[in-house]
N, C-alpha and C positions, 0 to 999 in steps of 0.2 A: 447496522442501521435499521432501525423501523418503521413501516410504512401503513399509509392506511388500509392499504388494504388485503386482504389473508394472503392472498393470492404471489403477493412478494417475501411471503414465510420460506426463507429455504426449505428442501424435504430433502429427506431422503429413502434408499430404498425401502424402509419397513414402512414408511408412510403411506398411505392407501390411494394418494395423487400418483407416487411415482410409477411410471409407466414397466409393466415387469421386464418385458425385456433389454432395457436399458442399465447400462452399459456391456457390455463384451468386452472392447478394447477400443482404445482411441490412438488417430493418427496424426500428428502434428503435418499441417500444409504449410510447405514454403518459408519452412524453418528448420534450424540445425538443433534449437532447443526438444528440450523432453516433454514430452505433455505435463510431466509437476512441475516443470520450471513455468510453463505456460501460465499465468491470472489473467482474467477476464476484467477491462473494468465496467465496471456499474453506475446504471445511470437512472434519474427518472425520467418520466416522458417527457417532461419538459429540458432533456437532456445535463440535468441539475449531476452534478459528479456525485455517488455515492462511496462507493469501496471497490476494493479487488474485490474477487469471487475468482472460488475453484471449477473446473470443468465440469462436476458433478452439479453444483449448485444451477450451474448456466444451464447444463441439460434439463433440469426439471422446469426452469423457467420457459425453455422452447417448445418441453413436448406437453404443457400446458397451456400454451397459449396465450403466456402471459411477456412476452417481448412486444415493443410496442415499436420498434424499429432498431438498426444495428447502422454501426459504419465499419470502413474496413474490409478488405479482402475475408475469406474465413480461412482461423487459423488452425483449427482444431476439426477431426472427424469424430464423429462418436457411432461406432458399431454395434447395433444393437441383436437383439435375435432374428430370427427367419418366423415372418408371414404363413403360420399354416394354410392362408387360404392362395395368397400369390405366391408362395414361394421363394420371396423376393425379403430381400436383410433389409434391417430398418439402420437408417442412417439420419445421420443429426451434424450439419457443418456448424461449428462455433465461431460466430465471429469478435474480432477484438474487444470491441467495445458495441454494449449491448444497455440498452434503453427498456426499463419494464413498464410494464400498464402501472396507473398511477399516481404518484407523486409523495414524497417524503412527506412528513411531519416538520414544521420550522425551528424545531431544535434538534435535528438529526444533521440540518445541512449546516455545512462550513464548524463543525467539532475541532473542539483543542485538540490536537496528539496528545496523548497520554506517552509522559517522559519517560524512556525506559534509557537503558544506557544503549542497548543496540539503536534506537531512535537518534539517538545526542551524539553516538559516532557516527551517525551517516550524517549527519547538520554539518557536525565541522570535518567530515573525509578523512576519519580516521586520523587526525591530526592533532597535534598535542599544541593546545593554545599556548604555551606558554615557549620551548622550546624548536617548535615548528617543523619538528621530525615526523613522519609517519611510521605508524606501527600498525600490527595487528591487533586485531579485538584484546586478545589475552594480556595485553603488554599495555592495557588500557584503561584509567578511573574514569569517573567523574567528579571532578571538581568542584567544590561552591566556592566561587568567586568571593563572597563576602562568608565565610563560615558560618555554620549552624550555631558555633557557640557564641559567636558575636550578633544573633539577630538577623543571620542572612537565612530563608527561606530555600525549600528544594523544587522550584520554576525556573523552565524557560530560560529566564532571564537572567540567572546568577550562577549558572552553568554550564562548565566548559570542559572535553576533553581534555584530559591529560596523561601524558605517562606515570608510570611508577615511580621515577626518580625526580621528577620533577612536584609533584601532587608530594609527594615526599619533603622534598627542599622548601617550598611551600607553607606545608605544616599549617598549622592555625592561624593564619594571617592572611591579610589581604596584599593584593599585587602590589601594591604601594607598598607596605611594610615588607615584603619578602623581596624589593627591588626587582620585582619580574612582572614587566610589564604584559597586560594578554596581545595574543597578535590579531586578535578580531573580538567585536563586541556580542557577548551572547544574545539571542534573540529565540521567539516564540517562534517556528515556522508555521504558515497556513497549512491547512489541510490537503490541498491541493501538492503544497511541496512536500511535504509528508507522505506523499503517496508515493512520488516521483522518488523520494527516499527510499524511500521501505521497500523497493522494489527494484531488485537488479535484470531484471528480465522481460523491460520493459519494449511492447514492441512499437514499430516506429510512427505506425498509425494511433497511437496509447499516446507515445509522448507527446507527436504534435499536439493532439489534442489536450493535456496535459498544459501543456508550456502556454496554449494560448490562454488559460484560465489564471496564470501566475499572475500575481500583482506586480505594479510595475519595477519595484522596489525588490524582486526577487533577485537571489545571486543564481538561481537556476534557470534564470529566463535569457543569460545569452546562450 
């Protein structure tokens, strides 16, 4: 995402913002997760949703100066070096969801997903639209619904998980023609569900806040 202003440019450590003795070692609070499973989500000041972000990205937004408020317990420690002059270790709490000084640009907020297939197997839960088995990723196409070679596009909309043997049976036809009807209609997800997607480690002050931004039309919103 990009923002007006420099100050929400991720850095990192060779960059001449970050702070040196940041990081040592970080400690996850009041979770059984790893610090990498750990994302941050991002926000502008006007609490607008932007992205995940990693522990490093969030740390150089705090020890900058550039958080404009946070909610949420904090879930992350970040250990920094020892104070020559107090003696005393620098520490940095992260919390969940983090608010920068700011505010996006108005084509950066509310973004397509960009279709990938691990995107299009979290949409339909690993489920094969056609058969209504679940599998793993490996055991998994993507479908066009209306085929490439008949004029059907690769969006959103014309695109459905499927298995191997079925994506297979299928072949270059449509559901009607290949008598297999889909068991849900494919759809664009917003950005918001997209996130809540893309993200199995999501914690619980993330999702509420998350779930309340869904439209009301979401299947993620019970």
């Amino acid at each position: 995402m990009e923002a007006d202003l420099a100050q929400l440019r991720p850095i990192g450590p060779g960059d001449s913002s970050f702070p040196a003795d940041f990081p040592s070692s970080v400690t996850p609070l009041h979770s059984s997760r790893g610090r990498a499973a750990v994302r941050l989500l991002s926000l502008d000041a006007q609490g607008r949703v932007l992205d995940w972000i990693n522990w490093q990205d969030a740390t150089c937004l705090y020890a900058r100066g550039a958080v404009a408020w946070t909610l949420g317990e904090p879930c992350l420690r970040v250990h920094g070096g020892t104070n020559r002059f107090s003696g005393e270790q620098s520490v940095i709490d992260l919390h969940p969801i983090v608010a920068s000084r700011g505010h996006a640009r108005s084509h950066a907020l509310s973004p397509t997903p960009t279709l990938t297939n691990t995107a299009l197997f979290a949409r339909d839960a690993h489920i094969c639209m056609y058969c209504g088995s679940e599998f793993s990723r490996p055991h998994l196409t993507r479908d066009h619904v209306l085929p490439l070679s008949k004029g059907g596009r690769d969006v959103w909309e014309n695109v459905v998980t499927a298995c191997f043997h079925c994506n297979s049976r299928k072949s270059n036809r449509t559901p009607q023609q290949a008598n297999m009807p889909l068991l849900a209609v494919p759809y664009r997800p917003s950005w918001i569900e997209h996130l809540i997607l893309s993200n199995r480690n999501i914690l619980a002050d993330q999702m509420a806040f998350l779930k309340a931004q869904l439209p009301k039309r979401s299947k993620l919103s019970a």
